[in-house]
Every structure is written in structure tokens, then in C-alpha cells.
N, C-alpha and C positions, 0 to 999 in steps of 0.2 A: 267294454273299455276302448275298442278301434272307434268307437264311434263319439267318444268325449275326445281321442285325440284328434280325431277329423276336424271335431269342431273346434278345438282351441289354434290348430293349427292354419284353419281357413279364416279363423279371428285375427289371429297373429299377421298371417298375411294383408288382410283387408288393410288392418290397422296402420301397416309397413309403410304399403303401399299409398296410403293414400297422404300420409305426412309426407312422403317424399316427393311425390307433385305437388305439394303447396309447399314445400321449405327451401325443395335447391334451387329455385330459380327465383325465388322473393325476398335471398340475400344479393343479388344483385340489384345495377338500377336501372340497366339499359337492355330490350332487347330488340331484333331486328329476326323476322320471319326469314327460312332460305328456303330460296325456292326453285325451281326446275329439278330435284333433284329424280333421275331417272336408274344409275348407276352406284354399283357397290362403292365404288370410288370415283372424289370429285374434287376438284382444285376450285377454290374458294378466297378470289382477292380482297383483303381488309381495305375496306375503303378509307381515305384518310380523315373521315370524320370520325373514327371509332375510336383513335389514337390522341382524342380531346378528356376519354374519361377512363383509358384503362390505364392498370396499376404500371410504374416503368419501368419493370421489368418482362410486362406483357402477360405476368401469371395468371390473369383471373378469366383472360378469353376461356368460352367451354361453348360446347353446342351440346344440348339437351333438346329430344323429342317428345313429345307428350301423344300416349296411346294409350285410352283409357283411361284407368287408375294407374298408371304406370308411369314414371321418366325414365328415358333411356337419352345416356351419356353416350357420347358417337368420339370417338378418339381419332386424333388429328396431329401431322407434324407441322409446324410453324416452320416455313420457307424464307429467308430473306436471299435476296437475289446480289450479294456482295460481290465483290471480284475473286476468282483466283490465282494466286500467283504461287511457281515455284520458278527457284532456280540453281540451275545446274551448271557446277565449277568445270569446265574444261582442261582440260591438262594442256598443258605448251611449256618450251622450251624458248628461255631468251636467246636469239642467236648471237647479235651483237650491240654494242651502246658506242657510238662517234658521234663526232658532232660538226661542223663546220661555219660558215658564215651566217647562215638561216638559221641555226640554232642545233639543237640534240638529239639524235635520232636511235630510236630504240626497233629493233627488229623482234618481232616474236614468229616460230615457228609452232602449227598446229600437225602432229604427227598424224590425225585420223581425221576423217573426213566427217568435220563436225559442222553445226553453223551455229552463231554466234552472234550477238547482238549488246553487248555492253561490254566496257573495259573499267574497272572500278581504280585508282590510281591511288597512292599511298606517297608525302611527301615530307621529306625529314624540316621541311618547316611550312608557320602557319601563317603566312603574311607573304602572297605573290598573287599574282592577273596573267595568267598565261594563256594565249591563240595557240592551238594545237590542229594538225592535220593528220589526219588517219587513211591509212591507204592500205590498201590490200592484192595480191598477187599470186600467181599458182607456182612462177619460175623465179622469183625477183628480177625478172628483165624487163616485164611490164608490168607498170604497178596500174592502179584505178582508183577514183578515190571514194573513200567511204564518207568521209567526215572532211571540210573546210573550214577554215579557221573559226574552228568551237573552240568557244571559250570555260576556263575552267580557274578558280578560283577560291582564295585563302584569306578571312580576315580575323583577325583578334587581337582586341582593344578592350580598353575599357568600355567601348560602346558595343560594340557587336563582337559573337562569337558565330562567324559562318563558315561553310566550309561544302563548295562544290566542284567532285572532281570524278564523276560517274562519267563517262563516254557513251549516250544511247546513240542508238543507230539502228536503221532497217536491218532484218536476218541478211547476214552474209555467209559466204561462204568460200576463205579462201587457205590456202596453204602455207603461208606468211601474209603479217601484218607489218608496218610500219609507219610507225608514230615520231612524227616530229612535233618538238616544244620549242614555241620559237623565242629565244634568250638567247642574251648575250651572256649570260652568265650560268653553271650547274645548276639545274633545278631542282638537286637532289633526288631525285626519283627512287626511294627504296623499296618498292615491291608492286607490283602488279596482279589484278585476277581478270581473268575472262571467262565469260559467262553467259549462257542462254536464259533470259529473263523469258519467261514463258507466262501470260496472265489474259484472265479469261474479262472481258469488258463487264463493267456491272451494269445491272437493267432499274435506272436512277428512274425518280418521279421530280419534275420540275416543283419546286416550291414560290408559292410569290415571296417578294421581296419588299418593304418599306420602310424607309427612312424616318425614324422618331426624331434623332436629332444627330449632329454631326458637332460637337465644340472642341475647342485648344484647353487642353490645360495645363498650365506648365508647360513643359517641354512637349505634353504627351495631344495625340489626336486622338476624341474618344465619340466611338460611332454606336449607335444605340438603334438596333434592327427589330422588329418587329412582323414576326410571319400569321399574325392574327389568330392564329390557332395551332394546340401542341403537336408539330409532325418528328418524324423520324428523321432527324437530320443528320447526315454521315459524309456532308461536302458543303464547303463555300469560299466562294472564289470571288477577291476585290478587283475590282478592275480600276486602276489608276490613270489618270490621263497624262498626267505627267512624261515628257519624253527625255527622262534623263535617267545616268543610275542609279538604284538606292536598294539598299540593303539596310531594316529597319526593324528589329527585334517585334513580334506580336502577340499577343497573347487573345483567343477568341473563349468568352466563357457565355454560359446562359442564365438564367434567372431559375433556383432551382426549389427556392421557397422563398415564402413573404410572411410581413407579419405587420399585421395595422396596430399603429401607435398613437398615443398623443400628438407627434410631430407628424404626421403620417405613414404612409407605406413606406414600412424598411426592405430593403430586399437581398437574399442572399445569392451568392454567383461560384460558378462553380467551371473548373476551366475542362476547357474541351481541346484546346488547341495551341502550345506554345513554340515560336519554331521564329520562321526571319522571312519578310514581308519582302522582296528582292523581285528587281525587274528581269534577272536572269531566268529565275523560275516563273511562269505564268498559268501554270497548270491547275492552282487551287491546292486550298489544303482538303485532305480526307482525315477520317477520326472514326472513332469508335462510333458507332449508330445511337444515338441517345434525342430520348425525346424531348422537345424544347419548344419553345416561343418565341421568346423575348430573350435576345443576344447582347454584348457586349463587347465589340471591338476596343483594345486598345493600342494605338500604333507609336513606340518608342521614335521620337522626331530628333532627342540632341539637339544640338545645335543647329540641326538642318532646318531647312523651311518643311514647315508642312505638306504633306501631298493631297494632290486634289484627287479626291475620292468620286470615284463617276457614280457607279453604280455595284451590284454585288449580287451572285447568283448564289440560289444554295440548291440542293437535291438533295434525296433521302432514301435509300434503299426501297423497293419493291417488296412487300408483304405480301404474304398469302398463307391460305390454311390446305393443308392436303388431307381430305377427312375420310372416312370409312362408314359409312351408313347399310347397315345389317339389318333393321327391323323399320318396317312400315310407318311413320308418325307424322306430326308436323311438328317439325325440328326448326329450333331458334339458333342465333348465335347470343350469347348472354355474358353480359360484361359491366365492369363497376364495381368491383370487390374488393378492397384493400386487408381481407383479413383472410386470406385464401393464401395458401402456397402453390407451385408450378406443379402442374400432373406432371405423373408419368405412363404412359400408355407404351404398350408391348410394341405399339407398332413402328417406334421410332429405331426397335432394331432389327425390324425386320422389313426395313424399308424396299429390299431388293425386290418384294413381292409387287408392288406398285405398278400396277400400266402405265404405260407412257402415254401421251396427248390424251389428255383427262379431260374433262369436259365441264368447264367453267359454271359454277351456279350465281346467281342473283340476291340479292339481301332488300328486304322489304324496308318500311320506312321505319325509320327510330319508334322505339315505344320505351316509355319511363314505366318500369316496374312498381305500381305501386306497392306502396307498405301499411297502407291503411287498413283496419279491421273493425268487423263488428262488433267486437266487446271493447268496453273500457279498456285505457292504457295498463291500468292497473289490475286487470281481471288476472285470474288465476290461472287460467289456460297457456300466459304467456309464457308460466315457467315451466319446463320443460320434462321434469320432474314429477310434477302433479299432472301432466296429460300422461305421460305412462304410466302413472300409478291411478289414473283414473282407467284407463284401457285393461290395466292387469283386473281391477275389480273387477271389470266387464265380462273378461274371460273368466273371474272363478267362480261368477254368476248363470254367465253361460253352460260353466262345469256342470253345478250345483243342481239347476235343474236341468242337463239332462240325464245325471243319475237318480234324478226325483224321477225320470219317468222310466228309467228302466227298469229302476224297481215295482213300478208300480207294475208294467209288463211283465215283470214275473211275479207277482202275486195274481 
């Protein structure tokens, strides 16, 4: 009897095995060889060609090696290189609010020796243009200055609804601050925070950049970008030549399905970015990481003249894989799956274990999975059903005669 279970069991095996090297990697459509791999752990950047056919939520990447009759799944955390920011409120004390000919002067006291780099302003109205100077001191007998006439601003109309009154600044460090607003009139000031904005730089990939078409319509200016193929894009920034001020409602969306018609390509858009186009801010806008193409600016004008649009940068977060390779193979990365959900592998919480300065691997050239076979489309082996029920016959044939011959060994 040990010896019909050996055999059904090293059947079962065979059988396992060898559908699982021809099925999990021939539901994808792409795959790309890695190679140098020397190391139990290896950091593995996605190149931005890969990001033209995976699913956009990135679930169907996997890396599988083939040993034998075997695949072996190699488990990996998905790295994006974003910013980090935190930030921490400081405690102070207003000391005093006067005012004089230059305008309103607000003193803040820092009881502990802390440093500080933003002042976030709060005002009981939504419609002012105010120069403000920020200075700082350790006695109030000599002050220094932090900030010259930064400017800080309120608009709301029926055209625009903006609103910037953040105070950044190099880390300081003093024991009083004082902030003058310069008006001729109460600027209402009702509440202040101070704040150590702390953020770690992100590690961006430049994307190109091309202009499809640039038209007026209506009121509106609409810019129609084109980055040739789908990247991760999580920044873009217009660059306006115009040398005057404008604050101009925006909205940036992308292209996020289509659908060919009798009239032609309809296409659907989906927004990434809605906020106010403004020569005071120049820094670009950022957004959630999402994969995209083909963009759509559109810039609310009103009654304004249109702005001359120069040119427009975009960037997109830094990918990579941090993977774990435990058994001997030649391991692929394998991708193009829309009918896959996101893994989850142990190792994403037990990430402390990780060496540091990993050793970067190589991705060989694109290879299309094929899906073609040698029987007809229609053949019987495609259902899944009839190949196990043909594998079970084989095992109780298998059975069948080896108790034909153990019997016959004891006769």
C-alpha cells in the first residue's frame, strides 16, 4: 500500500508541477529576463517602458523563476521614491499687536528653543494684497530679518476663489518674532500657527514633454500634452512668459479611456489637478502618482487676455522593486494582466529585516508571451476540468496496475 501511495503521490506532483510552469507566466503578455542576480536581496528599478502595459494600479508586476519543472514566485515590495513631510506645531505666546505708520505689528514669543520655518496666517476677511516683513531676535533690541516684503494674499469673486497666506522661510531660530503687515488699515489678523515644516525631497524622473495643440475657447485656454507613452506622473509645472499677475482657476485631467465611434475617437478625462494657476506660486502643481499619456489643461481666462503658455515640465515618481530571491532559477519580471489582484507577500511587514545599499539588478529586452498552442482553439485540453479529470484517470490507472502487480508478487 506505501508503495501505490508513492506512486499517486509523485503523479500528483509531476502533474502540479508541471501545469504550473506552463500557466502562470502564459497569463501574462510581457516578460523581461533579470539578470546579475548574485544576492538574497536585490533592488530592481522599473524601467519606464514597463509602465506602457501594466494594470494602474501596478497589481499584475510578479517575478517568477523557472527551475525545472518548477516556478518559484520570488516576493518583492514596490518602492516609490515620493516626498516626506511632517509637521510640527510649536507652542508661542503673542506678546503684543500695535501698529504705527508702516502698518501692524504682531510680536510672537518662542518659550523653548525650537526652530521654525513657516507661519500659517488666518484672516477674518477674503479679499486683501498685503507686503508683510518678518523678523526675528533673541532680546527685541536687535531684530534680523527673516522675510522682506513677502507678499500674501486673498481673492474671492465670482471668478476666482484663492487664498495665500503660508509664510515659508529658511529654518530659523529665534526667541521672538515680529511680523509687520503693511496697511493702512486693520488686517484683521485672527490667529496664527508656527510650524517646523520638515520634508524629505522626492527622487523625480524627468518626462518629455509635447505640445498637440494649444486653442481659446470661449473664455477658456485649452493645452492638449502629449508624453508619447503611459508614465507615472505625480508633477507639472506651466511655465508662463507673461510678466504680469494672474491668478487663473485650473483644472489638469488625463485621457483615461477611449472609445472609437462612427464620428471617431471619443475620449474620456479624468481630473488630476484642480487648484489656481497664479504667478505668486511657481513651484508646479504635485498630485497623486497616476499613470497617464495624453493630458488636458484647461486655464479659466474671464475676461482676461489669454496667457502665453512657453513650455511645461512634468516628472513622476521613481519606481522600483525590492525583491528576495531564495532558490536558484532563471527569474523573469512578468507583467500584462488585467485579471490579477495585488499580492501580498510576508515580506512587506517585515521589512526591518532588509540590507541597506542593495545591489541593483538588470532587465533583459522585452519578450511578448506567447499564447499560441498546439492543438486547436477548440480542443478539449483547454478546459480545465477535462485536463484534471484526464490526470485523475491516469493516477487510478497508475493505481490499478500497481496493485495488479503486487498481487501478482504474492502469488
Amino acid at each position: 500500500m506505501k508503495l501505490i501511495y508513492k506512486n499517486i503521490i509523485l503523479c500528483l506532483k509531476f502533474g502540479l508541477y508541471s501545469t504550473l510552469a506552463i500557466s502562470q507566466m502564459i497569463d501574462y503578455d510581457y516578460k523581461r529576463e533579470i539578470n546579475g542576480i548574485s544576492e538574497q536581496w536585490h533592488s530592481l528599478p522599473i524601467p519606464d517602458s514597463v509602465f506602457q502595459h501594466v494594470a494602474s494600479d501596478l497589481s499584475d508586476i510578479r517575478i517568477y523563476g523557472i527551475a525545472k519543472n518548477d516556478t518559484i514566485g520570488a516576493p518583492y515590495i514596490l518602492k516609490v521614491s515620493s516626498e516626506q513631510q511632517t509637521q510640527r506645531s510649536i507652542t508661542f505666546t503673542k506678546v503684543n499687536a500695535v501698529a504705527n505708520a508702516k502698518g501692524y505689528y504682531f510680536t510672537y514669543e518662542i518659550p523653548t528653543d525650537e526652530t521654525i520655518n513657516q507661519i500659517h496666517l488666518e484672516f477674518d476677511e477674503s479679499n486683501f494684497d498685503y507686503k508683510v516683513v518678518l523678523e526675528g531676535s533673541h532680546d527685541q533690541n536687535e531684530w534680523f530679518t527673516v522675510l522682506n516684503d513677502y507678499r500674501i494674499l486673498g481673492i474671492d469673486n465670482n471668478q476666482t476663489k484663492y487664498t495665500f497666506t503660508d509664510l515659508h522661510f529658511s529654518p530659523s531660530n529665534y526667541h521672538y518674532y515680529r511680523l509687520l503687515i503693511k496697511s493702512d488699515k486693520n488686517p484683521n489678523l485672527v490667529s496664527s500657527e508656527i510650524n517646523l515644516d520638515e520634508q524629505s525631497e522626492a527622487d523625480y524622473t524627468n518626462f518629455p514633454v509635447t505640445f498637440m495643440n494649444i486653442v481659446q475657447q470661449e473664455k477658456n485656454s485649452i493645452i492638449d500634452i502629449d508624453m508619447k507613452r503611459r508614465l507615472p506622473l505625480s508633477y507639472l509645472k506651466i511655465n508662463v512668459s507673461d510678466q504680469i499677475d494672474y491668478y487663473r482657476p485650473v483644472t489638469i485631467e488625463y485621457i483615461s479611456d477611449s472609445v472609437e465611434t462612427e464620428k471617431g475617437w471619443q475620449y474620456q478625462y479624468s481630473n488630476l489637478y484642480s487648484g489656481t494657476l497664479t504667478s505668486l506660486e511657481k513651484k508646479g502643481f504635485t498630485f497623486a502618482s497616476t499613470l497617464a499619456q495624453k493630458l488636458r489643461i484647461t486655464i479659466q481666462n474671464h475676461d482676461n487676455t489669454a496667457l502665453q503658455i512657453e513650455s511645461a515640465e512634468a516628472k513622476g515618481y521613481v519606481y522600483s522593486l525590492v525583491a528576495r530571491f531564495i532558490e536558484p532559477a532563471q527569474y523573469f519580471l512578468v507583467y500584462g494582466n488585467k485579471n490579477v489582484q495585488k499580492p501580498y507577500y510576508d515580506i512587506v511587514q517585515a521589512a526591518t529585516i532588509i540590507p541597506e545599499n542593495l545591489i541593483e539588478l538588470n532587465l533583459g529586452k522585452v519578450e511578448g508571451i506567447s499564447k499560441k498552442k498546439d492543438v486547436p482553439a477548440n480542443a478539449l485540453f483547454q478546459n480545465k476540468f477535462w485536463l484534471w479529470g484526464i490526470m485523475g484517470m491516469i493516477i487510478i490507472i497508475l493505481g490499478w496496475f500497481t496493485i495488479k502487480m503486487l498481487r501478482k508478487e504474492d502469488i
